[in-house]
NUVEX-416075 format. One record per residue (C-alpha): residue in three letters; residue number from 1; x, y, z. Coordinates in nm, 2 decimals. Layout:
% NUVEX-416075
ALA/NUM/X/Y/Z
...
% end
This chain:
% NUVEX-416075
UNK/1/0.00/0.00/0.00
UNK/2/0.15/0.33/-0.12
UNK/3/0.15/0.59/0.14
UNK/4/0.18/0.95/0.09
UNK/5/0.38/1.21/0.26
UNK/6/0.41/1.60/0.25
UNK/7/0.73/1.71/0.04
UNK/8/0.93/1.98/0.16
UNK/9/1.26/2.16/0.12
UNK/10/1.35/1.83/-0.08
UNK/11/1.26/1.57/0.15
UNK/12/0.94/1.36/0.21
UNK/13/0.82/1.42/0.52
UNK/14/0.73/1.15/0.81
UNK/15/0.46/1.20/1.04
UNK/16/0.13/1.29/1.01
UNK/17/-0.20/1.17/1.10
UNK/18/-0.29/0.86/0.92
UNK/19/-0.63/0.85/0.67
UNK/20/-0.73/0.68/0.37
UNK/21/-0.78/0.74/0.02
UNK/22/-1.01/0.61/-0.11
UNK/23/-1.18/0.48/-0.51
UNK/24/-1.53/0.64/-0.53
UNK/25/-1.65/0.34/-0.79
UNK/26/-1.63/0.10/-0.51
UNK/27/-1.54/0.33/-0.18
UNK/28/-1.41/0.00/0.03
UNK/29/-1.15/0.01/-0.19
UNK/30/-0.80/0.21/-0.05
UNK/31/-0.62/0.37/-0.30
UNK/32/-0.35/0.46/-0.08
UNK/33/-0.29/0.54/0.29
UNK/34/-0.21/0.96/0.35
UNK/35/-0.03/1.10/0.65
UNK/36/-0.21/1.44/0.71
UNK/37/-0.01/1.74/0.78
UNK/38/0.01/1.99/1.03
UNK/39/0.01/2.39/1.04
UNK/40/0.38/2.32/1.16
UNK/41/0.47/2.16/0.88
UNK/42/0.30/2.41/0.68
UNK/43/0.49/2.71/0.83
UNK/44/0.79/2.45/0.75
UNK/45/0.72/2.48/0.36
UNK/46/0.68/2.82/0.32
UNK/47/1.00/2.88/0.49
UNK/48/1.19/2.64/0.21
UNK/49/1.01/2.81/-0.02
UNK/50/1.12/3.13/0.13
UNK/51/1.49/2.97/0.15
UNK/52/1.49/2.86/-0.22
UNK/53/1.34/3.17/-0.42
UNK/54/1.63/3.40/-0.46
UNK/55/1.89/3.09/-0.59
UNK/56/1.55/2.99/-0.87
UNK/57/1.55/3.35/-0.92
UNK/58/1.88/3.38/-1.02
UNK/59/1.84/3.02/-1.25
UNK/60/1.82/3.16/-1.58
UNK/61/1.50/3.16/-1.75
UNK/62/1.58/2.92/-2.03
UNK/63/1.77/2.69/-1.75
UNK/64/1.40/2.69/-1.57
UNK/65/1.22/2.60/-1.88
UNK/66/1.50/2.27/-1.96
UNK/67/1.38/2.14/-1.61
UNK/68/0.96/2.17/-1.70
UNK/69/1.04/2.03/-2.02
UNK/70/1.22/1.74/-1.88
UNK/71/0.93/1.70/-1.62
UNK/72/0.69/1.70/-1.89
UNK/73/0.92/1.43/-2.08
UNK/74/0.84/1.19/-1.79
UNK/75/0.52/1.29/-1.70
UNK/76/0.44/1.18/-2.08
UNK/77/0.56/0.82/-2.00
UNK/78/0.40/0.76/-1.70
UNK/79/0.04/0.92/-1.86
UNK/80/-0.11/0.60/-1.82
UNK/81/-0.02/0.52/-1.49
UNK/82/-0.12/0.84/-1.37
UNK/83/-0.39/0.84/-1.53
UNK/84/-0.50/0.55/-1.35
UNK/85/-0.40/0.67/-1.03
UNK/86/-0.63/0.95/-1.17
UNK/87/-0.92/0.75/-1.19
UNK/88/-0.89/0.57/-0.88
UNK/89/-0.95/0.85/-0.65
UNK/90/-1.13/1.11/-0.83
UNK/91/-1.38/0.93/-1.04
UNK/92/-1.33/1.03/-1.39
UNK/93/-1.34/0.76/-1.68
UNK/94/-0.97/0.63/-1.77
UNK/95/-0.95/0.80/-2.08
UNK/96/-1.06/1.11/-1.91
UNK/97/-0.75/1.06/-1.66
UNK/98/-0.53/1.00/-1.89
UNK/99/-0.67/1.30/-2.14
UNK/100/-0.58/1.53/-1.82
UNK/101/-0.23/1.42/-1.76
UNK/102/-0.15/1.44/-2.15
UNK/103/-0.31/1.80/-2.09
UNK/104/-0.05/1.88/-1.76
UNK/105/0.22/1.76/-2.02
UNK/106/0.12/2.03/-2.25
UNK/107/0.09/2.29/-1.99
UNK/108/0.45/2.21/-1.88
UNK/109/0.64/2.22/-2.22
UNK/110/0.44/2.54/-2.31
UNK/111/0.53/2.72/-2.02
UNK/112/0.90/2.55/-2.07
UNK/113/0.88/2.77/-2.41
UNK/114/0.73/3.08/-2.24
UNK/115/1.11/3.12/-2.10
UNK/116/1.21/3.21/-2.40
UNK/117/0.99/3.47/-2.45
UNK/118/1.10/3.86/-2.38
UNK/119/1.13/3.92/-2.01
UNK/120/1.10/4.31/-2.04
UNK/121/1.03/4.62/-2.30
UNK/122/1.28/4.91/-2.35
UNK/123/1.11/5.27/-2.36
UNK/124/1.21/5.58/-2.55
UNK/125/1.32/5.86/-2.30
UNK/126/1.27/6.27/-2.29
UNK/127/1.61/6.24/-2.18
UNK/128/1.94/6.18/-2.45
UNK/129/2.15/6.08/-2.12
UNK/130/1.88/5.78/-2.00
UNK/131/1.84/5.44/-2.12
UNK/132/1.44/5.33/-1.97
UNK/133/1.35/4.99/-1.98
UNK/134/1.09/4.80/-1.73
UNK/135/1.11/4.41/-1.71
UNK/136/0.95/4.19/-1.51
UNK/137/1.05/4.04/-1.22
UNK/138/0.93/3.70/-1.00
UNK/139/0.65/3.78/-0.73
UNK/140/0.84/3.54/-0.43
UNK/141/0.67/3.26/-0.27
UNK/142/0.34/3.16/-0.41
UNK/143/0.10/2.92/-0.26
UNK/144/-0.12/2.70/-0.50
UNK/145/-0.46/2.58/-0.35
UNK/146/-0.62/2.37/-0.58
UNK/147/-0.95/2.15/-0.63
UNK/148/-1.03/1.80/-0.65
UNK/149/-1.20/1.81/-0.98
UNK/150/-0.85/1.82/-1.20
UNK/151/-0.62/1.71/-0.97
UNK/152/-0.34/1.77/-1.20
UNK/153/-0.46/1.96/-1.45
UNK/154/-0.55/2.30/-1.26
UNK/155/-0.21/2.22/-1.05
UNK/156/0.02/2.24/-1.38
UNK/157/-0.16/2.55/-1.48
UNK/158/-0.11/2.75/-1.16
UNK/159/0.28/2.55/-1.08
UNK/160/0.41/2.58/-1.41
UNK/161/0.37/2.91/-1.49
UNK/162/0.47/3.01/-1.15
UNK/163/0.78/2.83/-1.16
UNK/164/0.84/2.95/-1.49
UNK/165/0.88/3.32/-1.38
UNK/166/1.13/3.20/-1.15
UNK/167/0.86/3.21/-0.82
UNK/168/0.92/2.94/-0.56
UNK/169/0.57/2.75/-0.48
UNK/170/0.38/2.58/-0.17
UNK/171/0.11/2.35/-0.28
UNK/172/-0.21/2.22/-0.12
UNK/173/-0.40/1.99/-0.32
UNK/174/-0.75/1.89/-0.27
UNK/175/-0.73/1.59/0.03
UNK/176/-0.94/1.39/-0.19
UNK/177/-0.64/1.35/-0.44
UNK/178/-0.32/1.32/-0.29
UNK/179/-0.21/1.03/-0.51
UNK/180/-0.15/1.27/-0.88
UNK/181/-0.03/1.56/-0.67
UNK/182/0.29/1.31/-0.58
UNK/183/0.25/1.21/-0.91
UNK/184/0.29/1.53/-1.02
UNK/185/0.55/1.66/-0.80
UNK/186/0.80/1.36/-0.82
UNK/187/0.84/1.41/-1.26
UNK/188/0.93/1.76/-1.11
UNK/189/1.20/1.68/-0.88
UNK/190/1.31/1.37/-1.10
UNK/191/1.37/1.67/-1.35
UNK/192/1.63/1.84/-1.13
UNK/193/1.38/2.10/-1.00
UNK/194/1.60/2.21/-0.66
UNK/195/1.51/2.14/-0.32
UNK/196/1.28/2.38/-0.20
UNK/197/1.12/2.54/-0.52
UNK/198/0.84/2.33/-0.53
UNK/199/0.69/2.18/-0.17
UNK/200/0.37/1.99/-0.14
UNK/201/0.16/2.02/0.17
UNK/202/-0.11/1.71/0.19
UNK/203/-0.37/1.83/0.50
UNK/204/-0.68/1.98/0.56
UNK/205/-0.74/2.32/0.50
UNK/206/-0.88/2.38/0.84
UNK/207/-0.53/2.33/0.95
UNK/208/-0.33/2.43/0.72
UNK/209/-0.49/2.70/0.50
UNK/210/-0.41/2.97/0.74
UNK/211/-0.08/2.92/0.70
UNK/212/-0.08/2.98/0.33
UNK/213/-0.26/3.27/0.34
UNK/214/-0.09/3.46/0.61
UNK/215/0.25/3.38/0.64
UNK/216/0.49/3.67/0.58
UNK/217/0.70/3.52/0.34
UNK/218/0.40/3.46/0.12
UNK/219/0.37/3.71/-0.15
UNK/220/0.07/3.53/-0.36
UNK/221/-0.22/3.30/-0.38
UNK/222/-0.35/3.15/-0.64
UNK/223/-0.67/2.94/-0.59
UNK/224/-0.94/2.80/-0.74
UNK/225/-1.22/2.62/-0.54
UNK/226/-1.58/2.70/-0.39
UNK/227/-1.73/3.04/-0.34
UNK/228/-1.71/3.06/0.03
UNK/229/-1.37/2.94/0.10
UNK/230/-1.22/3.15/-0.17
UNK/231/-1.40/3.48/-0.07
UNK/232/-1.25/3.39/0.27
UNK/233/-0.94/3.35/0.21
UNK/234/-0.91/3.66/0.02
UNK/235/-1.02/3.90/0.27
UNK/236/-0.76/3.77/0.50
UNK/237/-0.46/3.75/0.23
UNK/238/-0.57/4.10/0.10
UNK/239/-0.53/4.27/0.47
UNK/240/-0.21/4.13/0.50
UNK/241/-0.15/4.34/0.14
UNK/242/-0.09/4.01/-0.01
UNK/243/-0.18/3.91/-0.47
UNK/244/-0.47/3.70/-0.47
UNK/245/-0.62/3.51/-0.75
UNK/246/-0.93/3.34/-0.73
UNK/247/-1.12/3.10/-1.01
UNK/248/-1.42/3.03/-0.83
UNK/249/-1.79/2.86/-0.92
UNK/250/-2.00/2.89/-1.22
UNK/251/-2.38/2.81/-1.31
UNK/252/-2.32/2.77/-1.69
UNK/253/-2.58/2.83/-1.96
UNK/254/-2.63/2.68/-2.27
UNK/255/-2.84/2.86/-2.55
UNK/256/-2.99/2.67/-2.83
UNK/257/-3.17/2.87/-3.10
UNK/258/-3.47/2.79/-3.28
UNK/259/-3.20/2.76/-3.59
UNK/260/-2.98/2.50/-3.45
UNK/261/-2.84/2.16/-3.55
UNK/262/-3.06/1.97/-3.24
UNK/263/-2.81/1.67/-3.28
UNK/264/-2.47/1.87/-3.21
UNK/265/-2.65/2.12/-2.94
UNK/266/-2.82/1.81/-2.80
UNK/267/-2.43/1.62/-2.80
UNK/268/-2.25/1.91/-2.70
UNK/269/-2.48/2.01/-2.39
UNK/270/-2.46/1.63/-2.30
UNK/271/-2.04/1.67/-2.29
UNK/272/-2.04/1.96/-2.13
UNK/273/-2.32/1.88/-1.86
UNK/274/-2.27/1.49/-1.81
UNK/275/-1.87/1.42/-1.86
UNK/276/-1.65/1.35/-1.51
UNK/277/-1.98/1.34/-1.36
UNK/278/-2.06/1.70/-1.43
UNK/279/-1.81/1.79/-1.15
UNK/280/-1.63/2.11/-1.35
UNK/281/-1.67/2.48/-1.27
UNK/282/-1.73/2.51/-1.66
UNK/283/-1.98/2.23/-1.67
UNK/284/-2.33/2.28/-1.85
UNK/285/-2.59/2.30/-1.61
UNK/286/-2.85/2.52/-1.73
UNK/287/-2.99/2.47/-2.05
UNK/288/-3.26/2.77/-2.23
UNK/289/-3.40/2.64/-2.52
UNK/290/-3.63/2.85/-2.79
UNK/291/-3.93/2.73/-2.73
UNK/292/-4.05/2.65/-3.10
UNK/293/-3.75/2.33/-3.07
UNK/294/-3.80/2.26/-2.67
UNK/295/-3.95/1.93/-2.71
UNK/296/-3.76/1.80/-3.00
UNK/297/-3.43/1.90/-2.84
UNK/298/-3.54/1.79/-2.47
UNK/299/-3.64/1.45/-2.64
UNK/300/-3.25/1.42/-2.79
UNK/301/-3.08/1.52/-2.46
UNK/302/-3.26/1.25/-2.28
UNK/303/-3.18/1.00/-2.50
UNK/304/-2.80/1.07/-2.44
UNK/305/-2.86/1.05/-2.08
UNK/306/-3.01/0.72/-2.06
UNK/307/-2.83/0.58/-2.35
UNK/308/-2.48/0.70/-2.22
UNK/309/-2.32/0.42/-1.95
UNK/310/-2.25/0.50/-1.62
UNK/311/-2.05/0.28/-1.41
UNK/312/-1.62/0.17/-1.36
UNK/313/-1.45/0.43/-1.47
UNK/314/-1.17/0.20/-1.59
UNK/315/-1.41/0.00/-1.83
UNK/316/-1.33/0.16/-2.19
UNK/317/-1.72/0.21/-2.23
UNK/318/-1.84/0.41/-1.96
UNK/319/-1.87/0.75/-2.05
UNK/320/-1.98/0.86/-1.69
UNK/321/-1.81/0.75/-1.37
UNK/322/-1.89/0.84/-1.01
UNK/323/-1.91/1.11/-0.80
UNK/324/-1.61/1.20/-0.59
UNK/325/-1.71/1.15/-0.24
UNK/326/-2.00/1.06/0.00
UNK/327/-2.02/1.40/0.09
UNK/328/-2.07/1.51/-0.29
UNK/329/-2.35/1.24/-0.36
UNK/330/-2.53/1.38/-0.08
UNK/331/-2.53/1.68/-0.16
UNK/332/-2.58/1.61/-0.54
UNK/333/-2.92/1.41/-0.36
UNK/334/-3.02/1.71/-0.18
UNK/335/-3.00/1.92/-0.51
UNK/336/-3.25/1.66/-0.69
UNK/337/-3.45/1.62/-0.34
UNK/338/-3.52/2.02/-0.39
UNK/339/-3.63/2.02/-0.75
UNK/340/-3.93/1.75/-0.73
UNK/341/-3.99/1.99/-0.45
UNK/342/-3.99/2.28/-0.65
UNK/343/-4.22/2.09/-0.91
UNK/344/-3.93/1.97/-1.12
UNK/345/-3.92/1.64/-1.33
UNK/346/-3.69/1.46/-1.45
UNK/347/-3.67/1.38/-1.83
UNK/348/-3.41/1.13/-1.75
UNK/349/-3.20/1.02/-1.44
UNK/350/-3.31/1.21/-1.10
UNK/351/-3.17/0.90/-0.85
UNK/352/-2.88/0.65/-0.82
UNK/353/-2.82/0.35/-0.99
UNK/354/-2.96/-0.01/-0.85
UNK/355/-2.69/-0.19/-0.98
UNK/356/-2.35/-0.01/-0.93
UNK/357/-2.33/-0.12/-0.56
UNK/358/-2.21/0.11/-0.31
UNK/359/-2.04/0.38/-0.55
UNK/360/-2.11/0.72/-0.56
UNK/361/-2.35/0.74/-0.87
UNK/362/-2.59/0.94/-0.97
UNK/363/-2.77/0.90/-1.33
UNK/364/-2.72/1.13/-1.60
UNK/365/-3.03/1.37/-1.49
UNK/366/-3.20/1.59/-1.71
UNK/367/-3.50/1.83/-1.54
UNK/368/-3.76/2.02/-1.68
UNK/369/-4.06/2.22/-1.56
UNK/370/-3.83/2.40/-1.31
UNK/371/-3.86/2.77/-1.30
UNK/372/-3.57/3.03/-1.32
UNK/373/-3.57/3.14/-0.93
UNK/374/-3.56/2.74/-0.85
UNK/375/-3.24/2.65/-0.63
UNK/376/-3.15/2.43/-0.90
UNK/377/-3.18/2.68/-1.17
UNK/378/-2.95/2.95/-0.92
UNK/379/-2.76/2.73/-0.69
UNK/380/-2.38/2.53/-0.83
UNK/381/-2.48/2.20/-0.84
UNK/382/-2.13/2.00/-0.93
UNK/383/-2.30/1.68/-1.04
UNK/384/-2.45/1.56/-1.41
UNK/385/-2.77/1.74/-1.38
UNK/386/-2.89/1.98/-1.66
UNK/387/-3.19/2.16/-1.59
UNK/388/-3.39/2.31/-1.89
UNK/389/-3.59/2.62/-1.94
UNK/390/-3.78/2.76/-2.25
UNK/391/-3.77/3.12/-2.41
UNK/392/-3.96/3.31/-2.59
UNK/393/-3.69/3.46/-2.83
UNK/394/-3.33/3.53/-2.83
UNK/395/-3.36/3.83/-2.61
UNK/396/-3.55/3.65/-2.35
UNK/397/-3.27/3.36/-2.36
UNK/398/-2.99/3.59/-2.33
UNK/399/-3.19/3.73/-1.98
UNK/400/-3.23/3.42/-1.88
UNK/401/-2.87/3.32/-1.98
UNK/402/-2.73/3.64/-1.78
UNK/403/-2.98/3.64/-1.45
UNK/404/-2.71/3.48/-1.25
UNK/405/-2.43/3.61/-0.98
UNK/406/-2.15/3.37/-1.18
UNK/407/-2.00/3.47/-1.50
UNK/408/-1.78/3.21/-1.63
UNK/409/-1.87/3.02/-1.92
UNK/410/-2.18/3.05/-2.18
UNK/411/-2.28/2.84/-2.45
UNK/412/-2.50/2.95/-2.76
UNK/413/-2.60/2.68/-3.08
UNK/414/-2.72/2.86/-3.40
UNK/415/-2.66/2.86/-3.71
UNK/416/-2.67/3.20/-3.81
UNK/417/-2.35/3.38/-3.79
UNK/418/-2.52/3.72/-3.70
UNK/419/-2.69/3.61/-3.37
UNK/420/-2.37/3.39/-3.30
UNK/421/-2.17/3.72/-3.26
UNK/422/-2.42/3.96/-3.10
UNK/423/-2.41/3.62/-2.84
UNK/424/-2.04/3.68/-2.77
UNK/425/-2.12/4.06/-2.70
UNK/426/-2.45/4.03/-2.53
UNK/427/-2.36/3.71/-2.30
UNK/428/-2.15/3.83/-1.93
UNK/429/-1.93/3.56/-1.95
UNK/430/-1.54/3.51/-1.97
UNK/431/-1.54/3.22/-2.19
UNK/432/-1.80/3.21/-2.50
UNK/433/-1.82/2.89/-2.66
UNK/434/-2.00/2.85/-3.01
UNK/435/-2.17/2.53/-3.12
UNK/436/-1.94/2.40/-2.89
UNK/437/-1.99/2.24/-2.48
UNK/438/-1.92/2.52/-2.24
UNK/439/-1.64/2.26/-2.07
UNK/440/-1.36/2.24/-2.21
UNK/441/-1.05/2.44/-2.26
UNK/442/-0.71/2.57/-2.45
UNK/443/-0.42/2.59/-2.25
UNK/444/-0.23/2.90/-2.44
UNK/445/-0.54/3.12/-2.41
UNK/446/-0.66/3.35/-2.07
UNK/447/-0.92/3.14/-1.89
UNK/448/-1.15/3.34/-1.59
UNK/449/-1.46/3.45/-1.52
UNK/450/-1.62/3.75/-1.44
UNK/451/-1.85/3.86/-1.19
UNK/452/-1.88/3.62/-0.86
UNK/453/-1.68/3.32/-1.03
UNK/454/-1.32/3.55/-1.07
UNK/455/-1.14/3.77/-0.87
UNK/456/-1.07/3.94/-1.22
UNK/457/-0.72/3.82/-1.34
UNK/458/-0.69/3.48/-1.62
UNK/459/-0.50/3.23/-1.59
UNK/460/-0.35/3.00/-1.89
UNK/461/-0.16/3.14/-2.17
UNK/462/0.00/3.45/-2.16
UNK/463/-0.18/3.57/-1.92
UNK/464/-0.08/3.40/-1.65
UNK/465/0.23/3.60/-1.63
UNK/466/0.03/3.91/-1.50
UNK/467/-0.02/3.72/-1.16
UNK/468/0.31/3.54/-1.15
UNK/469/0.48/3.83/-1.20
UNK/470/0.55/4.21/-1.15
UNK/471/0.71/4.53/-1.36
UNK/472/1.01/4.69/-1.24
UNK/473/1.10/5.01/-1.41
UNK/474/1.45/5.09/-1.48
UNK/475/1.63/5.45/-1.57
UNK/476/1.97/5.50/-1.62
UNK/477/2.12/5.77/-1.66
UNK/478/2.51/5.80/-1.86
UNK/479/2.82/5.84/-1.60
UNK/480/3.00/6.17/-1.72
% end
């Protein structure tokens, strides 16, 4: 039985409080034993971190980018592996775990490229006697805090760029997936990355978070998780005059136009609601429909969601695998509970399984006849439920689409080029997705949100070097 430590200043670390992790396909199954960490041992990291920043720093840029390359080299050949270790303890089908570790390999050697790039710009001066120039410099000590949903995914896009710009990092993953964040962090250190640069805190944020967010030597946070816990945590990072980023929830809408292609709108909203379980901030889980092609299209979703197999996540044919945890059935439960409350029905799904044993399954749900103030209709659900409302016209859709507090991804299926665009401008969302699944991303473009699901700043891409680093402006002046 692999057990799993906390990594820090180069050294895995003994100790702890002993738990499990377990597979949610058949949860008396133990992945692998954990040794939870303390706030000690937090404070510990951060002071490596601290310790290791100015000598990564100093590493030049290209010299940083040979090591993520390398890493992503042997993250490559163990993909499958990890992948499996993937979907052991999160949930996700195998070639969804796999699919995501082939995705942190591409994160890495892009961000092994981005050294390359031009560090700095030089500026013309009023002065004939000053040379001006501003480049940008490494933030310090960054700590990650990631979710369970793409436990190595989200982790390579906040680590990689970070270390890329020559920051030292603290990570806590999600305790629900400690097994890929060692995966993860060993191709990293089997690459040559020095001790200290990267350390890995596995422990409960109750304990440790605190730590994280208000050390002194921490000059940034980057985190992307619930609502609550992220609005917390930046109140107490920004008094301490601290960078915070925050990717946070989203209640995704998905448009289809009376002009649609029902098949791919009816395909694409099944992706985007129904893969890894519908756990993703960018998931589909409202879906407004033009009323003239309701039925039709309802009749279409449906039929994906009962036709589509749930169950192992390592069989090649399932297409949906369990939920992550007891906790998030229940609560996944609760959600459907509320809607047959609320006078919802379900076109297809609404309950678990009989035959999938004790996992943590839910069917592929599809509701109608739920209203737009309905808790289902407002409320992140993180599970495979699409709920579906009818408009009136494309204006009405577009209300509906925007009468929400999140603003992160948006869907719209038409054919008609003109309404397609006047979508993109109309919808508040940071990611517009046409005749496509609102889930689903590019890693060399600015991903965020707007409104309640963003604190503002993108990650991915270029972008990310906004958070992970800071200008310095230079003048010098000729010596006589």
């Amino acid at each position: 039985m692999t057990r799993l430590q906390s990594f820090v200043g180069g050294s895995w670390r003994e100790g702890g409080r002993p738990s499990r992790d377990l597979n949610p396909a058949r949860p008396s199954e133990t992945v692998a034993e954990v040794m939870q960490t303390d706030a000690s041992v937090a404070a510990d990291a951060v002071a490596a971190a601290h310790a290791a920043v100015a000598g990564w720093r100093a590493t030049p840029a290209p010299g940083r980018g040979d090591i993520l390359r390398k890493a992503a080299d042997l993250l490559e050949a163990r993909a499958a592996d990890v992948g499996r270790d993937l979907t052991r303890e999160e949930g996700k089908t195998l070639a969804e775990g796999i699919g995501e570790t082939r995705r942190a390999v591409q994160i890495l050697r892009y961000y092994a490229a981005q050294t390359l790039e031009p560090d700095g710009e030089t500026y013309p001066s009023h002065s004939a006697n000053t040379f001006l120039y501003a480049r940008r410099e490494p933030v310090g000590v960054v700590s990650a805090i990631t979710p369970w949903n793409f436990p190595i995914a989200i982790p390579a896009w906040k680590i990689a760029p970070a270390l890329a710009y020559g920051n030292s990092v603290v990570w806590k993953p999600a305790e629900l997936v400690p097994l890929t964040a060692v995966h993860l962090v060993q191709a990293l250190v089997d690459a040559g990355l020095p001790d200290g640069v990267l350390n890995l805190v596995i422990g409960k944020g109750s304990e440790v978070g605190d730590v994280l967010v208000t050390h002194d030597a921490v000059q940034a946070i980057t985190f992307t998780g619930s609502n609550a816990v992220g609005r917390a945590l930046q109140r107490k990072a920004i008094e301490r005059g601290k960078k915070v980023q925050l990717e946070l929830g989203g209640k995704n809408p998905a448009v289809v136009l009376d002009d649609a292609d029902l098949d791919l709108a009816a395909e694409q909203v099944a992706r985007g609601a129904f893969l890894s379980a519908g756990q993703k901030c960018t998931a589909t889980s409202r879906v407004i429909v033009e009323a003239a092609v309701l039925q039709p299209f309802q009749e279409r979703l449906a039929a994906l969601a009962e036709t589509w197999k749930l169950g192992d996540p390592l069989e090649a044919d399932t297409r949906v695998g369990p939920l992550v945890s007891a906790d998030q059935l229940q609560s996944v439960t609760d959600y459907l509970d509320i809607a047959r409350q609320e006078g919802g029905r379900a076109l297809a799904g609404g309950s678990r399984p009989d035959h999938l044993g004790d996992g943590y399954y839910i069917k592929p749900t599809v509701l109608t006849d739920v209203g737009p103030e309905s808790r289902v209709v407002r409320e992140e659900i993180f599970g495979p439920v699409a709920a579906v409302l009818s408009a009136g016209s494309y204006d009405e859709a577009v209300a509906l689409a925007n009468d929400t507090r999140y603003g992160l991804c948006a869907s719209v299926f038409t054919n008609d080029l003109t309404r397609a665009l006047r979508f993109a401008d109309d919808i508040h969302a940071g990611v517009v997705k046409i005749n496509q699944e609102s889930a689903g991303l590019e890693f060399h473009v600015p991903f965020g949100g707007m409104q309640e699901s963003s604190s503002g700043s993108r990650e991915q891409g270029k972008a990310a070097r906004e958070f992970f680093t800071q200008w310095k402006t230079v003048y010098m002046d000729r010596l006589p």
